[in-house]
ChimeraX commands (.cxc) that place a marker at each C-alpha (Angstrom):
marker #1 position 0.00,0.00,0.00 radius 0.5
marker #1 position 1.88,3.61,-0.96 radius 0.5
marker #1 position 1.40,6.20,1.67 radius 0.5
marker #1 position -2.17,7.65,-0.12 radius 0.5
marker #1 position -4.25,4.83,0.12 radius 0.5
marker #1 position -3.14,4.18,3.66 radius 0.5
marker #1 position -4.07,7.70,5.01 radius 0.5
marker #1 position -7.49,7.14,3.13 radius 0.5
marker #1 position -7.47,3.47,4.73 radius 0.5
marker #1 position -6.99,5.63,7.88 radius 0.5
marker #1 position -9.17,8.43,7.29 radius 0.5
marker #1 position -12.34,5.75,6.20 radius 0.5
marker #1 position -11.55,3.69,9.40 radius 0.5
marker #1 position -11.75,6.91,11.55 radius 0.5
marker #1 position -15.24,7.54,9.96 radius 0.5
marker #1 position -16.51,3.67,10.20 radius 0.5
marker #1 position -15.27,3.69,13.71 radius 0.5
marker #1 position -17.01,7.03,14.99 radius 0.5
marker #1 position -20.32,6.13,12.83 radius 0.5
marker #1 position -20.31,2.86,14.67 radius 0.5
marker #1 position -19.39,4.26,18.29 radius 0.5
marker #1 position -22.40,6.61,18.09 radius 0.5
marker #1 position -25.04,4.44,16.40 radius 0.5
marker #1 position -23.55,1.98,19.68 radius 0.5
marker #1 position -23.60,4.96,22.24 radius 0.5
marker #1 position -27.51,5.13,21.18 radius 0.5
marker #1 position -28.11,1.30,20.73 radius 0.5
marker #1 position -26.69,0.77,24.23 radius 0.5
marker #1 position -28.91,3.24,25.77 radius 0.5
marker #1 position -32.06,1.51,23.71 radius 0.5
marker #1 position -30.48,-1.92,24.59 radius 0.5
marker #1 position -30.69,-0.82,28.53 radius 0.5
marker #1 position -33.89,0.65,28.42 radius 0.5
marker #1 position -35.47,-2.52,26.05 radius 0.5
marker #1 position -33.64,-5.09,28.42 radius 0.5
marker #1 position -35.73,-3.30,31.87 radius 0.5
marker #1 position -39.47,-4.99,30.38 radius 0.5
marker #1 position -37.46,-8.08,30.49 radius 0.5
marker #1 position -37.07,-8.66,27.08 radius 0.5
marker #1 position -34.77,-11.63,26.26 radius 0.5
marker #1 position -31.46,-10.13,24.78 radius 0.5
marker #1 position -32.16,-12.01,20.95 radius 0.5
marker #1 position -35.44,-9.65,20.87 radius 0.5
marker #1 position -33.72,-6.36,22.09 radius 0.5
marker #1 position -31.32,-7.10,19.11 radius 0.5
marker #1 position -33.75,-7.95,16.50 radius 0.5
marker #1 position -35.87,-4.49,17.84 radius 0.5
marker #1 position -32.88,-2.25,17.56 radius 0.5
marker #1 position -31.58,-3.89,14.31 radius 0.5
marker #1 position -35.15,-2.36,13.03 radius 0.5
marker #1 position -34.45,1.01,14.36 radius 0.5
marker #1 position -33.89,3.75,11.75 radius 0.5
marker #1 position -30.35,5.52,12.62 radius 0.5
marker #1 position -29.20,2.62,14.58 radius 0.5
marker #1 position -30.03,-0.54,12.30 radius 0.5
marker #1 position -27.60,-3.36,12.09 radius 0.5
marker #1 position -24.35,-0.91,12.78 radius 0.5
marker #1 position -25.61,-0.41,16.55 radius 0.5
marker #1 position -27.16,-4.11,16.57 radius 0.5
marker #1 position -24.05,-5.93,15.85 radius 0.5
marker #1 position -21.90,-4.40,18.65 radius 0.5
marker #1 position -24.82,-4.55,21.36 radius 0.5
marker #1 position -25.34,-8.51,20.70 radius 0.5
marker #1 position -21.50,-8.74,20.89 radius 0.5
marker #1 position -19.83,-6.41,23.20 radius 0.5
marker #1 position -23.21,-6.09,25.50 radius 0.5
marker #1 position -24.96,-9.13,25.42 radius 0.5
marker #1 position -21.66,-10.97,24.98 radius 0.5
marker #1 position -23.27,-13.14,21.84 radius 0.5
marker #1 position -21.58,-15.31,19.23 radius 0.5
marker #1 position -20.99,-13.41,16.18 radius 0.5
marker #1 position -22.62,-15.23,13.84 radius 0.5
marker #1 position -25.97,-14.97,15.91 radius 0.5
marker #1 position -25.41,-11.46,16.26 radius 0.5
marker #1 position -25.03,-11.04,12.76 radius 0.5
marker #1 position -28.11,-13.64,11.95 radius 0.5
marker #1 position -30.39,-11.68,14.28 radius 0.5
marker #1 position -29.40,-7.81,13.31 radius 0.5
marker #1 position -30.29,-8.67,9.90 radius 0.5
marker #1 position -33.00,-9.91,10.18 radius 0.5
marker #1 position -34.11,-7.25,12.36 radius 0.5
marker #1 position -32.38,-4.57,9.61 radius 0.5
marker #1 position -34.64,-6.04,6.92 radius 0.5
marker #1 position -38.20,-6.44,8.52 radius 0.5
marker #1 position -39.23,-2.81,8.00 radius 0.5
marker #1 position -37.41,-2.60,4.64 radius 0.5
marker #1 position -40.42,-4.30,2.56 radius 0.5
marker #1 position -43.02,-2.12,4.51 radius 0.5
marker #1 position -41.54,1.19,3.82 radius 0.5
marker #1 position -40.71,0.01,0.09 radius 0.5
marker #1 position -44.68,-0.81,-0.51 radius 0.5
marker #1 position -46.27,1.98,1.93 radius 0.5
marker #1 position -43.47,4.68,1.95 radius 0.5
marker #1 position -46.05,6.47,-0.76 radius 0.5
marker #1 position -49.41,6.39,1.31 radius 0.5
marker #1 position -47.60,7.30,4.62 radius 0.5
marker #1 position -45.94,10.48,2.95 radius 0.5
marker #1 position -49.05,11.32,1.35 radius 0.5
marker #1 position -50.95,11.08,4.82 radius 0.5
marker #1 position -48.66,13.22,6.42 radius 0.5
marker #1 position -48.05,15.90,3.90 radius 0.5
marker #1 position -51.60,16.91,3.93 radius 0.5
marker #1 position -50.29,18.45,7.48 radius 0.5
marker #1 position -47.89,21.26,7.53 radius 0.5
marker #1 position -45.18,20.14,9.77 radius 0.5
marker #1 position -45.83,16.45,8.19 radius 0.5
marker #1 position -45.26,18.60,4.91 radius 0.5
marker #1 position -42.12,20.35,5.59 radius 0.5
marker #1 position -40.49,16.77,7.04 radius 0.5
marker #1 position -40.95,15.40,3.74 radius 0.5
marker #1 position -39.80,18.07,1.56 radius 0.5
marker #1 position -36.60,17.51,4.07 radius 0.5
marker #1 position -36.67,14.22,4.03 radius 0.5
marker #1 position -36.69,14.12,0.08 radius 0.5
marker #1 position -33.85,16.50,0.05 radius 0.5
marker #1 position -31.32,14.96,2.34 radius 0.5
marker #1 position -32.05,11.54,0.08 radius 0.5
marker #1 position -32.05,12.65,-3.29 radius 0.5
marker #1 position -28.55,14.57,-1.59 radius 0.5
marker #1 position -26.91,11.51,0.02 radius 0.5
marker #1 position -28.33,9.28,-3.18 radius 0.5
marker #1 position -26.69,10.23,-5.96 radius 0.5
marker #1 position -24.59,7.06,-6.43 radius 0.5
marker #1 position -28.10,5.10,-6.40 radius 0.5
marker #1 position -29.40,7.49,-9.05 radius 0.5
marker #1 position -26.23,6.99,-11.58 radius 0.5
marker #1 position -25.40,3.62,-10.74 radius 0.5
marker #1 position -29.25,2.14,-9.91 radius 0.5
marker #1 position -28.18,-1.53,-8.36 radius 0.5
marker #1 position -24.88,-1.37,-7.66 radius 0.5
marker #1 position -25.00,2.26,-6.41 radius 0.5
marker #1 position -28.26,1.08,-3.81 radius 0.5
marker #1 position -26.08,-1.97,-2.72 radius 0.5
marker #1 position -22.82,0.11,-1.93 radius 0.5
marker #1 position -25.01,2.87,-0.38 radius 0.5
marker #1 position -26.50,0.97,2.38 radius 0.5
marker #1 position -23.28,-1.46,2.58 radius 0.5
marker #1 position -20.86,1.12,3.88 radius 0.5
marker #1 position -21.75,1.99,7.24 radius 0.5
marker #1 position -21.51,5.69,7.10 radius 0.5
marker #1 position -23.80,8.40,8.61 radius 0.5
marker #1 position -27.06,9.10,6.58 radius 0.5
marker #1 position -26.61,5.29,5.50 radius 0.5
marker #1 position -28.19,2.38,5.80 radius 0.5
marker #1 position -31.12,-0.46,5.21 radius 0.5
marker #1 position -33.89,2.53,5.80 radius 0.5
marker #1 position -32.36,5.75,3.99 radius 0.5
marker #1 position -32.22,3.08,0.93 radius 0.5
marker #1 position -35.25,2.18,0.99 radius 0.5
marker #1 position -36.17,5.83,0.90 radius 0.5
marker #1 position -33.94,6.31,-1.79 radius 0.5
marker #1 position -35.01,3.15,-4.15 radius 0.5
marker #1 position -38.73,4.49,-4.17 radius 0.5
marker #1 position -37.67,7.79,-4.49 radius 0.5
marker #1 position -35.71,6.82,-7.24 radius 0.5
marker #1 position -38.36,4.53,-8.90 radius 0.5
marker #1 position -36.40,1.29,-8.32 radius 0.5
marker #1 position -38.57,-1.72,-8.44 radius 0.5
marker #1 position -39.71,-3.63,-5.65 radius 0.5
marker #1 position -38.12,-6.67,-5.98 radius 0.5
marker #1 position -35.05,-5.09,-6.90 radius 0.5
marker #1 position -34.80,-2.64,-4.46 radius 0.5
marker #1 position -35.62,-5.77,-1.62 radius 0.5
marker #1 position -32.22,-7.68,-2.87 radius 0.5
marker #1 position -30.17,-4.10,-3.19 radius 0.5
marker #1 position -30.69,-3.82,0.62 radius 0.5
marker #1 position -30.14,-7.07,1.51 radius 0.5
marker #1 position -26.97,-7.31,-0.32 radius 0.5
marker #1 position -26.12,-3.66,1.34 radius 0.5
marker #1 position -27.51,-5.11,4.57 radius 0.5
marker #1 position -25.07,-7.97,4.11 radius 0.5
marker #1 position -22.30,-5.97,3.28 radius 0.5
marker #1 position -22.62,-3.65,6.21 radius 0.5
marker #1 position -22.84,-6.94,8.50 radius 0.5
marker #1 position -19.50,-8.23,7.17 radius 0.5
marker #1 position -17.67,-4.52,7.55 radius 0.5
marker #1 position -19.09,-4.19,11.81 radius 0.5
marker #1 position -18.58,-7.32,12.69 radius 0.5
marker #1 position -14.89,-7.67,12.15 radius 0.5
marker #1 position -14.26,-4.20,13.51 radius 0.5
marker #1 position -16.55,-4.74,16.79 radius 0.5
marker #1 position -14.22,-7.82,17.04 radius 0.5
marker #1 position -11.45,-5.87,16.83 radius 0.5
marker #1 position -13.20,-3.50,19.59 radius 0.5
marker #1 position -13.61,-5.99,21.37 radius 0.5
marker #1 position -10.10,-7.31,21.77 radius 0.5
marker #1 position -9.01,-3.77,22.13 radius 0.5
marker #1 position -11.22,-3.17,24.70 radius 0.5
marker #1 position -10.16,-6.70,26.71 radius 0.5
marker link #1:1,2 radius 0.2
marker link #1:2,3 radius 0.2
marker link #1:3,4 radius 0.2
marker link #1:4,5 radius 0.2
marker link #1:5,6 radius 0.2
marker link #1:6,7 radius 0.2
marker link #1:7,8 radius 0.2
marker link #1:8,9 radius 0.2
marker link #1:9,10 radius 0.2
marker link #1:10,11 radius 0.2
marker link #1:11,12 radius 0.2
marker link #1:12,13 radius 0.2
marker link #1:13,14 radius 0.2
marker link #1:14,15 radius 0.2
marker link #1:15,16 radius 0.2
marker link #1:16,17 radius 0.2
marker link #1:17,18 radius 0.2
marker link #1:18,19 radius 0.2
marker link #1:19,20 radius 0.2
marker link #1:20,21 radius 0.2
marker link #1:21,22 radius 0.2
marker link #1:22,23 radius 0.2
marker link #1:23,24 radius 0.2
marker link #1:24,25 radius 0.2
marker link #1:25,26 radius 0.2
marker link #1:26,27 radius 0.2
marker link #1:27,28 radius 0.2
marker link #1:28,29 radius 0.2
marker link #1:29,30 radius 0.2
marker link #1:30,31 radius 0.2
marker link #1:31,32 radius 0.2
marker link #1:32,33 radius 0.2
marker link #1:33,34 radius 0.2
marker link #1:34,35 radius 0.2
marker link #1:35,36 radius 0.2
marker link #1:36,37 radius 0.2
marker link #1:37,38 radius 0.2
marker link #1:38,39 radius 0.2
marker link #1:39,40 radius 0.2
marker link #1:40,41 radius 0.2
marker link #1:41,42 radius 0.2
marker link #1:42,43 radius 0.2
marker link #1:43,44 radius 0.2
marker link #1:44,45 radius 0.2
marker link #1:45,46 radius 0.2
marker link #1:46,47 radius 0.2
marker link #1:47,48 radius 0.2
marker link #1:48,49 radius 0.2
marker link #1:49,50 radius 0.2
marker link #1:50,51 radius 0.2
marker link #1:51,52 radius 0.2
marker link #1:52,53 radius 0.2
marker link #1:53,54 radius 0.2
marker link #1:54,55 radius 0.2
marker link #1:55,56 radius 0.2
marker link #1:56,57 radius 0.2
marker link #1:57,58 radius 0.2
marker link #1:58,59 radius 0.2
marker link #1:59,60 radius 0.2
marker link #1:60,61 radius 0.2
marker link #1:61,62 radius 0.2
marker link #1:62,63 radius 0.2
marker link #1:63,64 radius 0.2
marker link #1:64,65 radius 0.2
marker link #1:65,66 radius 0.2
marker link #1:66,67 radius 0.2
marker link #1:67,68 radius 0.2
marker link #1:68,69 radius 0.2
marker link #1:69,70 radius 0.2
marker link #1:70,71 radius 0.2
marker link #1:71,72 radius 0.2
marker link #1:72,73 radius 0.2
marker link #1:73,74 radius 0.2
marker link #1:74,75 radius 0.2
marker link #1:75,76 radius 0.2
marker link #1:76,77 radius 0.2
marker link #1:77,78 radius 0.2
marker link #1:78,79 radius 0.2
marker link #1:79,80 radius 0.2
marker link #1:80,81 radius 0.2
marker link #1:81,82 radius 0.2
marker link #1:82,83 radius 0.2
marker link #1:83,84 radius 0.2
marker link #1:84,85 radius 0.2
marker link #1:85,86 radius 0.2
marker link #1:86,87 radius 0.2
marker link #1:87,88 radius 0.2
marker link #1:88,89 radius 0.2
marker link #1:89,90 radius 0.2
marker link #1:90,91 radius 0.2
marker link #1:91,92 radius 0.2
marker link #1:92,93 radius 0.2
marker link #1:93,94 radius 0.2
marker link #1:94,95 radius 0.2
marker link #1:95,96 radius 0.2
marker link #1:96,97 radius 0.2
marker link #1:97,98 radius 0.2
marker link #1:98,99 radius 0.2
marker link #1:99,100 radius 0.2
marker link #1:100,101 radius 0.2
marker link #1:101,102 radius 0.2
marker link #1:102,103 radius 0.2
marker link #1:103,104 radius 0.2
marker link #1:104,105 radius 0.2
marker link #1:105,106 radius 0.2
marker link #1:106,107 radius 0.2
marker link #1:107,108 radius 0.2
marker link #1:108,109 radius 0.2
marker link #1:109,110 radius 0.2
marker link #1:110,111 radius 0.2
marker link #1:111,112 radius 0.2
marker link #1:112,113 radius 0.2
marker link #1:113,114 radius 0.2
marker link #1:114,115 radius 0.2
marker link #1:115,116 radius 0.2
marker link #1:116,117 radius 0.2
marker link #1:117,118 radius 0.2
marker link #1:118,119 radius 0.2
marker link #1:119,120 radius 0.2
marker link #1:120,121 radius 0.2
marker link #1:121,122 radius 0.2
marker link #1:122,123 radius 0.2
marker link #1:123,124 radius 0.2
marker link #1:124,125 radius 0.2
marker link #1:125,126 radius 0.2
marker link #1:126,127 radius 0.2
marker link #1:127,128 radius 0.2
marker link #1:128,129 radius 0.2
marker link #1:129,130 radius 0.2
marker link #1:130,131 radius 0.2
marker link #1:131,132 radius 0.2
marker link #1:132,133 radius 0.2
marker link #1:133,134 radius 0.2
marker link #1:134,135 radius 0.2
marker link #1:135,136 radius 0.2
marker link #1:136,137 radius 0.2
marker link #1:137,138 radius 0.2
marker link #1:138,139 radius 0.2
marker link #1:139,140 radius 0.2
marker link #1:140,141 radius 0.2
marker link #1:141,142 radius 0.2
marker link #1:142,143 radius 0.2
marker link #1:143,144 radius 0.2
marker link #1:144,145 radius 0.2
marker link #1:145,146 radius 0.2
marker link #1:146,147 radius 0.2
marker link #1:147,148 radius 0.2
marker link #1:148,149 radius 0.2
marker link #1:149,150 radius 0.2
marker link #1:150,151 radius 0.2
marker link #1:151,152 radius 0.2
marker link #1:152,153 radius 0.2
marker link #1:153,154 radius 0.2
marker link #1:154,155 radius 0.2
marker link #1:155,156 radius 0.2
marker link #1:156,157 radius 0.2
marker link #1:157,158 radius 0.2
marker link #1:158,159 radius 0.2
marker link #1:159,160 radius 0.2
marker link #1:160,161 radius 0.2
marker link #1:161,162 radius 0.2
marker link #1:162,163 radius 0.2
marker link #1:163,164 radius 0.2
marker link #1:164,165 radius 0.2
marker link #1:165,166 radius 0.2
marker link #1:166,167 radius 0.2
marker link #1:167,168 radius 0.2
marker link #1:168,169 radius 0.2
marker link #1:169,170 radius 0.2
marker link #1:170,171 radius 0.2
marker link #1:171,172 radius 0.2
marker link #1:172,173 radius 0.2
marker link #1:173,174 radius 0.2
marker link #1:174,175 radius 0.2
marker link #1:175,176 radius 0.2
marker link #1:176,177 radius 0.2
marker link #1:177,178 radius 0.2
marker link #1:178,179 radius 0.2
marker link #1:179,180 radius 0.2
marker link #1:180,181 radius 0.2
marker link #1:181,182 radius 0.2
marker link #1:182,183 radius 0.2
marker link #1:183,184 radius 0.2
marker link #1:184,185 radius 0.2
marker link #1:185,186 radius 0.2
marker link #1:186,187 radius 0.2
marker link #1:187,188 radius 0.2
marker link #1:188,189 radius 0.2
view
């Protein structure tokens, strides 16, 4: 590796890292909070898997680092969790911004919500698929199983297709936190 691509090895590890210690920081709290109505620790990680902002990235190192799961259950569990709302807000993500724009506050969030997506989404625009799958796979801020979904309808992306872009993203994002929670893990002792 020459000296460039390790300082943007560096600089991309910085950002995974931080994205991951926050969307933790958050998923901890909700992990706490979940865990005090007695819910078994496999459910509190399938419910903040679904989460929107947390999703998978904050699952993964609660099952592991928290709950002290194996990985592959963690990772089994957080996307499954990651995916359940993914189908719902492909086929009602329409009617439920419809509903709500007819309200002006409800209006205003989805002229802001459309923004920030059609912002953060302009791989998925250019490069449809592959741009949807690499979108949700890197687990960056604004990121994710949820803001792709947004993006494929917003974009006009089929059903179908948009389903197996998220999963593959979804999949992709699994295999980047696990190995660095792992690694947080040792470091951590």
């Amino acid at each position: 590796m020459n000296r460039i691509d390790k300082k943007l090895f560096f600089v991309i590890a910085i950002l995974v890292m931080s994205q991951l210690l926050g969307a933790e920081s958050i998923g901890h709290k909700t992990a706490v909070w979940l865990s005090g109505f007695g819910l078994k620790p496999w459910m509190v990680v399938v419910l903040i898997s679904m989460l929107p902002i947390i999703e998978l990235r904050g699952a993964i190192p609660i099952a592991i680092l928290f709950f002290h799961m194996n990985p592959v259950e963690a990772v089994i569990l957080s996307v499954i969790g990651n995916m359940i709302p993914i189908p719902l807000i492909l086929l009602f993500m329409d009617q439920f911004f419809k509903l709500i724009s007819k309200v002006k506050t409800g209006k205003r969030f989805t002229d802001w919500l459309f923004a920030r997506t059609r912002r953060k989404g302009k791989s998925i625009e250019k490069y449809e698929a592959i741009g949807l799958i690499g979108f949700v796979g890197i687990p960056l801020p604004g990121t994710g199983g949820w803001t792709g979904a947004f993006a494929a309808n917003i974009f006009g992306l089929k059903f179908w297709r948009s389903l197996l872009c998220v999963f593959l993203g979804v999949l992709i994002a699994a295999a980047i936190v696990t190995p660095l929670t792992l690694l947080g893990k040792v470091a951590i002792g």
